[in-house]
C-alpha positions in Angstrom: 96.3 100.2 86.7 93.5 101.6 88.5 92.8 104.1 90.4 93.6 103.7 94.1 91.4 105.1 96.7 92.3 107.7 99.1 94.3 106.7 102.4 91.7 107.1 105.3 94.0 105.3 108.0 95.9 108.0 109.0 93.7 110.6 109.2 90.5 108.7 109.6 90.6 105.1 111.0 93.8 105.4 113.3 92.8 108.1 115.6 89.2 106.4 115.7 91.4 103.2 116.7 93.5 105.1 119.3 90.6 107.3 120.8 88.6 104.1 121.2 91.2 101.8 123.2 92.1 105.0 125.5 88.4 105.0 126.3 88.2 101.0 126.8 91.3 101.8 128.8 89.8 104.0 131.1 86.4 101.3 131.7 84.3 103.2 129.3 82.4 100.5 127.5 80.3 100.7 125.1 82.1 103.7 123.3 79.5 105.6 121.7 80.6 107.0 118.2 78.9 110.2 119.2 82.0 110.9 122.1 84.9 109.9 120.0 83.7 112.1 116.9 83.6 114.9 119.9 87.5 114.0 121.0 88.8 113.2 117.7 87.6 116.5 115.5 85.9 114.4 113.5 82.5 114.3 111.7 80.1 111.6 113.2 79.7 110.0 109.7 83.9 109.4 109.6 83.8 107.8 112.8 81.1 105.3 111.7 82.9 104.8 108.3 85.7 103.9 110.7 84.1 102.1 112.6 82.8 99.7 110.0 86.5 99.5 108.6 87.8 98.9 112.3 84.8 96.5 112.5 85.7 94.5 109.1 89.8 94.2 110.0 88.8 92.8 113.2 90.2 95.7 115.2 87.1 96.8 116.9 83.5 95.2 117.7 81.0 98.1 116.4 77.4 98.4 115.8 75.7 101.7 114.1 76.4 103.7 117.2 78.5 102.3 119.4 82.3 100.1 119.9 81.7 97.4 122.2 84.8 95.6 122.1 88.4 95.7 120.6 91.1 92.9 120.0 94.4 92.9 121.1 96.1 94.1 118.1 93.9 97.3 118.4 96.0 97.5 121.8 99.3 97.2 119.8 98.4 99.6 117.3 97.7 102.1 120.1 100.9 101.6 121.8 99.2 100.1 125.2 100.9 96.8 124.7 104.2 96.1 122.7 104.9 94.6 119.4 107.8 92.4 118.9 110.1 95.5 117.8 109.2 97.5 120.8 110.2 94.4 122.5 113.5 94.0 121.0 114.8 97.6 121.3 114.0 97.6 125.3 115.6 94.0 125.6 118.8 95.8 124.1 118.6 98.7 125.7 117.5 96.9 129.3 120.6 95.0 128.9 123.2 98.1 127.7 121.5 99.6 130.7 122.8 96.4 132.9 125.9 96.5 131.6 126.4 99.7 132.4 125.8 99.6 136.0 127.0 96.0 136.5 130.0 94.8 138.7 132.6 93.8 136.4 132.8 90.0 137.2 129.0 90.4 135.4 129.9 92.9 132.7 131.6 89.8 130.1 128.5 88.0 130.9 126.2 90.5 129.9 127.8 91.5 127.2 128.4 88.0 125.4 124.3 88.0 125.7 124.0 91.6 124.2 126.0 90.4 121.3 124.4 87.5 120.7 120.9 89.4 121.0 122.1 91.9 118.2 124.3 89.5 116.3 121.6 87.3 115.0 120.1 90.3 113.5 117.0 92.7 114.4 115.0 91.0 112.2 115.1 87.8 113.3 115.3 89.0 116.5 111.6 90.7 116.4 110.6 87.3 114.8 111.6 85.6 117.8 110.5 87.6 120.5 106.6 87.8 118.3 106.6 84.4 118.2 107.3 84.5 121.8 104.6 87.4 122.7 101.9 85.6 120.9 102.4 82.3 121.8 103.8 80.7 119.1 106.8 79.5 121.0 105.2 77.4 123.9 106.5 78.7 127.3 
């Protein structure tokens, strides 16, 4: 087998990634590389290696100096919008939360529908609510 390269997403690409939508976040746009190499530690080269990478996954629009754009699974990855998991644990917890404060003509209610929720399974329930989020499942 050959040899594997060294993992730069962690410690390279991921905090570009992060650094980069916080900065979109905030109306910053372009990003220049020169700023996020300042905020992150890192050397200017990395951030343009990452850059490139974030470029080629589809992550991040990115020229030789600058981020212009990024998608909205850069947003996901950076924790400013959900993915389907973070979706499923607050729908369970939302509706423990309900159940906990409810009247208790509500409370059976409520609970048949938690039970369903975690009865057909995390799994399948973040496969549900993703399809939902992204549109697979028409509204």
């Amino acid at each position: 087998m050959p040899d594997r390269l060294e993992d730069v997403w962690t410690t390279r690409d991921r905090p570009v990634l992060v650094e980069v939508v916080r900065r979109f976040d905030e109306q910053e746009q372009p990003v220049g590389m020169a700023g996020v190499a300042e905020a992150t530690g890192l050397k200017l080269e990395d951030v343009e290696r990452a850059g490139r990478n974030l470029n080629r996954a589809g992550l991040a629009i990115a020229d030789d100096w600058h981020f212009m754009g990024i998608s909205a699974e850069a947003l996901r990855i950076a924790g400013l919008w959900p993915d389907a998991g973070d979706a499923f644990d607050r729908l369970v917890w939302s509706l423990e939360q309900r159940i906990a404060e409810a009247p208790p003509e509500e409370k059976g209610k409520l609970r048949r529908l938690l039970d369903g929720v975690v009865g057909v399974g995390r799994d399948v329930g973040v496969e549900v609510l993703g399809a939902a989020l992204t549109g697979r499942i028409p509204m």
